[in-house]
Backbone as CSV, one residue per row, in Angstrom:
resi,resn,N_x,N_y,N_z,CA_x,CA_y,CA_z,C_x,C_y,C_z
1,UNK,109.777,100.845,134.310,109.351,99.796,133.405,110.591,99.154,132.781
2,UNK,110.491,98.129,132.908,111.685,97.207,132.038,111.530,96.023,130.837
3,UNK,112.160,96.305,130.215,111.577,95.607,128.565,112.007,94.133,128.978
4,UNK,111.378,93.145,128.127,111.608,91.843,128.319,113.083,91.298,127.564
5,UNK,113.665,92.117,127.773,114.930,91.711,126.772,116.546,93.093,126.936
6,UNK,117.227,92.867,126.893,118.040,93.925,126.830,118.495,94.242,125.814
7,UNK,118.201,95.366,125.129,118.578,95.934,124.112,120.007,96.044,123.472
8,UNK,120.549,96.316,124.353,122.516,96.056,124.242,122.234,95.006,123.549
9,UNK,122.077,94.104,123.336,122.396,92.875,123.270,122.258,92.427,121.749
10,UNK,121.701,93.028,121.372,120.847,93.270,119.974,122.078,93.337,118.846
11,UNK,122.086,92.390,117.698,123.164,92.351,117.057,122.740,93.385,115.850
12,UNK,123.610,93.763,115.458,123.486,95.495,114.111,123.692,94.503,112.652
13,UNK,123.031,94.857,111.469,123.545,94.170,110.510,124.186,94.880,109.868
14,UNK,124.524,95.027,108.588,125.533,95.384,107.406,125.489,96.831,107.671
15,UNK,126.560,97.653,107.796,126.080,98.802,107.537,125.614,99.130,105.754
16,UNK,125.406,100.236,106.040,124.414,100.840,104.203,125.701,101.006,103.546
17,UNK,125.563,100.493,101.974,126.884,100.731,101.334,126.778,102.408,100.940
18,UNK,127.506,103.156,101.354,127.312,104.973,101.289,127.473,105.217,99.783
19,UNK,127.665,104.324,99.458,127.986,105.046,97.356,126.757,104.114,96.623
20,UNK,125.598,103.965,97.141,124.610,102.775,96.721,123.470,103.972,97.115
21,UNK,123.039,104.520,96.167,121.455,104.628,96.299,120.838,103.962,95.944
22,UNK,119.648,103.556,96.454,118.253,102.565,96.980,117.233,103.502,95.907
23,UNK,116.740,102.737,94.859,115.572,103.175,94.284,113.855,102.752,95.208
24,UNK,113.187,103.828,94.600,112.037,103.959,95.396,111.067,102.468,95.232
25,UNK,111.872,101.539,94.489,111.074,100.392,94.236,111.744,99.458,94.712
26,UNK,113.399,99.366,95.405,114.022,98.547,96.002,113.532,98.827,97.279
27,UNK,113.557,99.651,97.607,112.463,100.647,99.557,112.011,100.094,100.241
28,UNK,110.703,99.808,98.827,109.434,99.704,99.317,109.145,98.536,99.810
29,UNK,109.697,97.258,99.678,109.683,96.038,101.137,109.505,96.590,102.293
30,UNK,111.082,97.464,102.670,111.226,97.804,103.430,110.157,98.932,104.159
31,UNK,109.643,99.749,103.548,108.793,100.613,103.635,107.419,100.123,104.519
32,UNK,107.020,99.252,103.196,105.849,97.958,103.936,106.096,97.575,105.292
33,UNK,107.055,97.683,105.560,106.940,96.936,107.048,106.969,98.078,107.992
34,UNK,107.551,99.039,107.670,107.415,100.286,108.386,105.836,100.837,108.565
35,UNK,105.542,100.900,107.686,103.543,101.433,107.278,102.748,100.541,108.062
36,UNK,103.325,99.151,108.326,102.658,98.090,109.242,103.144,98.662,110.353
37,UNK,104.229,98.587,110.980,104.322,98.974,112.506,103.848,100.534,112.751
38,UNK,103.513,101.251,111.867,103.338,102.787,112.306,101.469,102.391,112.583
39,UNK,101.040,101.337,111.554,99.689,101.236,111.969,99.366,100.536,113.351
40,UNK,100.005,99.577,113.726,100.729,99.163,114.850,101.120,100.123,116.012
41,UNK,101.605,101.158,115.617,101.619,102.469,116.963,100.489,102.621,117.248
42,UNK,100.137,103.193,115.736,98.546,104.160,116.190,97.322,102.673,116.864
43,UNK,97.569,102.026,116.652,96.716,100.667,117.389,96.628,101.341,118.967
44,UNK,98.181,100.835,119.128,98.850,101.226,120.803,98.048,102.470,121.485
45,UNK,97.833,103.476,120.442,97.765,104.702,121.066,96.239,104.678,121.358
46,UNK,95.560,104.267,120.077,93.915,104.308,120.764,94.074,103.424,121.983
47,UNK,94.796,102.472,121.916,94.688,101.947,122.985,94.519,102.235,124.879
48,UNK,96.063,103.337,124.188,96.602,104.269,125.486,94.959,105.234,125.844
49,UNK,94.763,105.305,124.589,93.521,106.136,124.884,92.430,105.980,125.624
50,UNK,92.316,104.525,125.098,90.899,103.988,126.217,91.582,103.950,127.245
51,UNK,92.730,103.582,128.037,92.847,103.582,128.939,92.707,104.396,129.850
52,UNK,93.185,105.534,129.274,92.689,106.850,129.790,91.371,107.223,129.987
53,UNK,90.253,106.967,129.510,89.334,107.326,129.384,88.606,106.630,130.883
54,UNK,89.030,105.300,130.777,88.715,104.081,131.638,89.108,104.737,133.421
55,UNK,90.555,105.282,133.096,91.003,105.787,134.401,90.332,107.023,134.718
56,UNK,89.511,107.732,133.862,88.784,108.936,134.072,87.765,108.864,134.478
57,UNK,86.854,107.660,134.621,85.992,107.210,134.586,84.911,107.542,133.268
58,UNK,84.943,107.795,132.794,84.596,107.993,131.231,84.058,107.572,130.673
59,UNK,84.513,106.014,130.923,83.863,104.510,129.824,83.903,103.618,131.097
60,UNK,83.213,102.649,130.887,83.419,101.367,131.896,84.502,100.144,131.456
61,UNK,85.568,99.793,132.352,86.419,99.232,132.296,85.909,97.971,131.221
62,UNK,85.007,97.319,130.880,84.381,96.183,130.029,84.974,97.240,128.447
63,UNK,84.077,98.089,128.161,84.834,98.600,127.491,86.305,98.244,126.236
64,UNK,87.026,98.658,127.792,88.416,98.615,127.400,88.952,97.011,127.012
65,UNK,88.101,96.221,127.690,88.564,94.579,127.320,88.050,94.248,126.155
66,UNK,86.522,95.021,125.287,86.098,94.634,124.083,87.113,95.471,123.323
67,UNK,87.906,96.280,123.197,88.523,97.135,122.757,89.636,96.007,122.305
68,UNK,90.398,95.764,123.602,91.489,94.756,123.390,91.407,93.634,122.622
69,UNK,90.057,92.705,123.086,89.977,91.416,122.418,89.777,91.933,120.693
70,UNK,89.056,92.898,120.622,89.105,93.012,119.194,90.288,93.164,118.583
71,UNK,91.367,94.020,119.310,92.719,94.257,118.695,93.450,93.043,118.132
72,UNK,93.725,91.827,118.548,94.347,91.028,118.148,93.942,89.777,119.100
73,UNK,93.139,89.423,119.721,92.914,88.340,120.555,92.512,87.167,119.099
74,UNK,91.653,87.530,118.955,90.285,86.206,117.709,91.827,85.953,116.725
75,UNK,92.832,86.694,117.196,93.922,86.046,115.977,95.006,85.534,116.596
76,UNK,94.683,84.928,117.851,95.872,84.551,118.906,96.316,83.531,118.360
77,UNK,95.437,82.090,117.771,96.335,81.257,117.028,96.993,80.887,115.674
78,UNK,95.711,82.219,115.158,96.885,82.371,113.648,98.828,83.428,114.193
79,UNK,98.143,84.041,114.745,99.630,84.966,115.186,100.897,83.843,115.792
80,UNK,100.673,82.846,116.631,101.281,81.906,116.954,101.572,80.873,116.238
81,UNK,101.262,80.717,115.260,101.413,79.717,114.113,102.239,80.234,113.325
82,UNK,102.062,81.799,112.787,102.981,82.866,112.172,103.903,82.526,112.993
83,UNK,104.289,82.954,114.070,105.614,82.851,114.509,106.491,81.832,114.695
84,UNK,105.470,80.392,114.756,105.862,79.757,114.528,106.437,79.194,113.056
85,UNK,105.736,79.429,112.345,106.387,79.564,110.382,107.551,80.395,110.340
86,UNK,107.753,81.557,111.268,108.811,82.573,111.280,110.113,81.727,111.368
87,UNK,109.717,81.324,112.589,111.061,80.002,113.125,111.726,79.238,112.211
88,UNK,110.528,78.271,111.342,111.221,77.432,110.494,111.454,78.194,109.573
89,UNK,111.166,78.998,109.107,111.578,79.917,107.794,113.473,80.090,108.112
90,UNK,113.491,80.598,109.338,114.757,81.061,109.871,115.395,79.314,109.748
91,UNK,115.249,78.325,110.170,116.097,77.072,110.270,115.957,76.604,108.815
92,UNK,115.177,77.001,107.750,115.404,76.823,106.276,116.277,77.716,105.905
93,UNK,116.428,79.378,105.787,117.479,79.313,105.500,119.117,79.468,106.397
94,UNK,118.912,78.706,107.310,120.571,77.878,107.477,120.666,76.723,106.899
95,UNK,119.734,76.228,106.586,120.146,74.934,105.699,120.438,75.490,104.270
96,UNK,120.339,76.538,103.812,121.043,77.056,102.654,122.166,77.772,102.903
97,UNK,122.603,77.990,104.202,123.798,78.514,104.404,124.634,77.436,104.752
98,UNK,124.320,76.278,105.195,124.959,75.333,105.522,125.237,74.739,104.310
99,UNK,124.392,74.387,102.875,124.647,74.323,101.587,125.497,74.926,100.763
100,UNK,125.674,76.039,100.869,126.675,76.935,100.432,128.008,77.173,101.079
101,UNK,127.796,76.803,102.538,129.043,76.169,103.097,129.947,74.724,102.608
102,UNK,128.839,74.050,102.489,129.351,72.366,101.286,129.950,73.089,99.928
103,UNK,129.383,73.960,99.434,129.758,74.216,97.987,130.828,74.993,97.730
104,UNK,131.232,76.091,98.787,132.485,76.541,99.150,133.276,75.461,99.487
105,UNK,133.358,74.323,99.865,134.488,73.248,100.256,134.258,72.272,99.333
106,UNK,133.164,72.493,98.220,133.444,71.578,96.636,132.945,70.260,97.362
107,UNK,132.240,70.148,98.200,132.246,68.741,98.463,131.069,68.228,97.320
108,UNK,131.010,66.637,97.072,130.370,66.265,96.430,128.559,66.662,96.482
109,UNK,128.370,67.079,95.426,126.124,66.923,95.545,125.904,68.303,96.382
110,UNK,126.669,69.010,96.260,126.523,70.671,96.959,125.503,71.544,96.328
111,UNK,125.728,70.968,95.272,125.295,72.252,94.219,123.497,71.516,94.088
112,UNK,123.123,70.636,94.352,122.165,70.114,94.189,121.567,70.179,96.059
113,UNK,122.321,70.554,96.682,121.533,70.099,98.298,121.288,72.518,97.939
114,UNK,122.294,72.748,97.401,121.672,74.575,97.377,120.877,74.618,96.623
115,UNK,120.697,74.184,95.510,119.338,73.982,94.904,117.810,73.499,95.886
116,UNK,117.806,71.970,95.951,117.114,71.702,97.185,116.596,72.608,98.323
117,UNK,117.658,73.389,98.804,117.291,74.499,99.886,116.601,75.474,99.322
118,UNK,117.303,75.954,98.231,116.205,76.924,98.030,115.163,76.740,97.578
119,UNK,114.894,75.729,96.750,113.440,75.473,96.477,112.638,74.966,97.977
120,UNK,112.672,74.689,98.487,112.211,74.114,100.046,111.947,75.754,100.692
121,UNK,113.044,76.564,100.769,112.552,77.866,101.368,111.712,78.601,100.378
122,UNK,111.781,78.627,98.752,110.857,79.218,98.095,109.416,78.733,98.372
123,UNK,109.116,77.360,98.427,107.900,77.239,98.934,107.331,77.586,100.014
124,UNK,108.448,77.200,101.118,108.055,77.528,102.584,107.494,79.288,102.364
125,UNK,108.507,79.635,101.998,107.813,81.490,101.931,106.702,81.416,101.410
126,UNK,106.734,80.786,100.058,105.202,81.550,99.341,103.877,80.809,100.017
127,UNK,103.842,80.040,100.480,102.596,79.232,101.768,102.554,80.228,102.827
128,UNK,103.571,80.413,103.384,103.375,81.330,104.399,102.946,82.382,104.208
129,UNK,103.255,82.904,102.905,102.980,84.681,102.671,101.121,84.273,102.021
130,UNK,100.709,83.680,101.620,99.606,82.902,101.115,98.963,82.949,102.699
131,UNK,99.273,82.087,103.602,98.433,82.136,104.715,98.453,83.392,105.737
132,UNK,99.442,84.067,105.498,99.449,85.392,106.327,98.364,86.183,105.753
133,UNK,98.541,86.186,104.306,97.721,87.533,103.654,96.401,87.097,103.769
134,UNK,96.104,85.666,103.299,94.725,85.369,103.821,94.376,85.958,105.571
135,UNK,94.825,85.443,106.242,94.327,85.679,107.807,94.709,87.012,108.110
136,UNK,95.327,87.922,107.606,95.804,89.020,108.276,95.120,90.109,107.313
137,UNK,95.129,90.177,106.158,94.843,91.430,105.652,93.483,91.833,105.962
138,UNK,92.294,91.208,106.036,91.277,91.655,106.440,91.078,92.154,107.982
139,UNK,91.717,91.465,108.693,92.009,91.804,110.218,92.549,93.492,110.540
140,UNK,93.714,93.152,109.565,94.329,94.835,109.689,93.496,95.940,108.907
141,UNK,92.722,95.937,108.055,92.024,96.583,107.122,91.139,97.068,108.289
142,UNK,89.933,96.016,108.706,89.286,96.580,109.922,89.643,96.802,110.650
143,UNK,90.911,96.905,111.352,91.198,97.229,112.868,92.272,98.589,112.451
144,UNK,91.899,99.238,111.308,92.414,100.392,110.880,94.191,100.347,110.528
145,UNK,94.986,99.304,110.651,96.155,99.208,109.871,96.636,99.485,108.669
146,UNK,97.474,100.305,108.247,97.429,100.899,107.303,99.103,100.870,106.766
């Protein structure tokens, strides 16, 4: 089996500052997203499961396709729209890095185009996090995400 991507390739960010402990309330972002992909395994695994069952003859292959479509199909174009918001989220903030690049070289109206950016990405986030939680939290709630 071969992944759609090569892993090498994969850029590392900051390492951890080693004299910086992380309180249990700075984490927990981070945490959140972990608790999502572990619910996200266990998805995979019932998954693996029906399959098995399917190859045992066990269940009838129909089955395994109501299984799937329930997993994430009925959310194929909110999920694609997400990723698509992902994108511009990412090209908003380079336009605040590109702002803060003006303001490091003092050029004129810098300090007002980093302002600008960030208010433009503060909204962009909170719409997005607004339309994710609407379309997603009930989805993951029933489909056992945790």
């Amino acid at each position: 089996m071969s992944l759609p991507w090569d892993e090498s390739t994969r850029p590392a960010g900051p390492a951890p500052d080693p004299g910086r402990e992380l309180t249990a309330e700075e984490m927990a972002t981070g945490q959140h997203l972990v608790d999502v992909h572990d619910g996200l395994r266990a998805e995979l695994e019932r998954l693996r499961g029906v399959v098995d069952e399917v190859g045992a003859g066990e269940i009838d292959p129909a089955a395994l396709r109501s299984f799937f479509n329930r997993a994430d199909r009925r959310l194929g174009a909110v999920l694609e729209r997400l990723g698509d918001e992902h994108e511009a989220i990412a090209e908003l903030l380079e336009r605040i890095d590109a702002a803060l690049v003006a303001l490091v070289a003092s050029e004129p109206g810098a300090m007002d185009r980093v302002r600008e950016a960030v208010d433009l990405v503060g909204a962009a986030m909170a719409s997005h996090f607004s339309y994710e939680e609407r379309e997603l939290v009930e989805p993951l709630a029933r489909l056992g995400f945790y």
